[in-house]
C-alpha positions in Angstrom: -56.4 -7.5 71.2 -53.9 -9.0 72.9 -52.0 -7.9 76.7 -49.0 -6.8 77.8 -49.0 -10.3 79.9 -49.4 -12.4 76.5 -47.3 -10.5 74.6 -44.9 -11.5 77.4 -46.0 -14.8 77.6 -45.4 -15.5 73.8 -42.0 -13.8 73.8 -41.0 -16.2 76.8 -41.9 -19.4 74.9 -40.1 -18.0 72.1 -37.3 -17.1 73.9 -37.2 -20.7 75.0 -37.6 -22.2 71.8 -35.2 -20.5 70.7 -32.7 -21.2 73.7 -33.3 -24.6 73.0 -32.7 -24.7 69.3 -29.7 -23.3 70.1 -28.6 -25.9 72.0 -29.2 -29.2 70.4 -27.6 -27.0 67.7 -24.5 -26.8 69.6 -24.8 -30.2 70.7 -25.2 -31.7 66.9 -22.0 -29.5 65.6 -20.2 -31.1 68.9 -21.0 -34.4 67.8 -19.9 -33.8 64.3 -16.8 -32.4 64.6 -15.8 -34.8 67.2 -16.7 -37.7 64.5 -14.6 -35.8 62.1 -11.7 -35.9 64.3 -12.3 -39.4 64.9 -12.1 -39.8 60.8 -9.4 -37.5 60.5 -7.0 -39.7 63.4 -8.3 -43.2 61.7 -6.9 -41.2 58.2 -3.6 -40.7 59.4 -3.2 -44.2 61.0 -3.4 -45.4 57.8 -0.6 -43.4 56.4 2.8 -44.6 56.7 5.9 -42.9 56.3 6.6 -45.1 53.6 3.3 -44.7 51.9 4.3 -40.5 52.0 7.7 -41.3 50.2 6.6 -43.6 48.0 3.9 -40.8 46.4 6.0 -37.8 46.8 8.8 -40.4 44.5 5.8 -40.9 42.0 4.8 -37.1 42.1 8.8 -36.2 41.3 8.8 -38.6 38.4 6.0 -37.6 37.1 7.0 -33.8 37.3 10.8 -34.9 36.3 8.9 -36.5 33.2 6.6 -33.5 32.1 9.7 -31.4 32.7 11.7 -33.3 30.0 8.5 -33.3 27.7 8.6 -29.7 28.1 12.0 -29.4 27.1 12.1 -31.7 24.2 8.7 -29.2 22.9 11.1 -25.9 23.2 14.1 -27.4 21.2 11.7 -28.6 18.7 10.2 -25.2 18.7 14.2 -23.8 18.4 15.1 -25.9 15.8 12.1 -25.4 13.5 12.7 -21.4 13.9 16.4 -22.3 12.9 15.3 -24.0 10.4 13.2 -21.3 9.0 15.6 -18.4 9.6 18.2 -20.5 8.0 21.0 -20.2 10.9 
């Protein structure tokens, strides 16, 4: 049956295994989220301004575009039910 003084002694190592867990934990989630601010800088070096513009100008096309699409869809859609209704 085991003591009071192993019990202790087991609970110590433990406790330390633990402890040190716990740190090279800490130390690995250091190490990673200083490498993804490293990737996250080296990201926005390689955006320009220009780079910004020119997508957001593609992105308003584009939506300018399905906008119209859209729109040509409803007056179809008016004209048929005119057509149907005979007004």
């Amino acid at each position: 049956m085991p003591t009071n003084d192993s019990f202790g002694d087991s609970t110590d190592r433990l406790a330390e295994r633990a402890s040190g867990a716990a740190a090279e934990l800490a130390d690995r989630a250091q190490n990673a989220a200083a490498d993804l601010a490293d990737m996250a800088k080296a990201f926005a070096d390689k955006i320009t301004p220009e780079d910004l513009q020119g997508t957001l100008e593609q992105v308003r096309a584009n939506l300018d575009h399905a906008a119209q699409d859209v729109l040509a869809a409803v007056n179809e859609i008016v004209t048929a039910l005119k057509n149907r209704t005979g007004k």
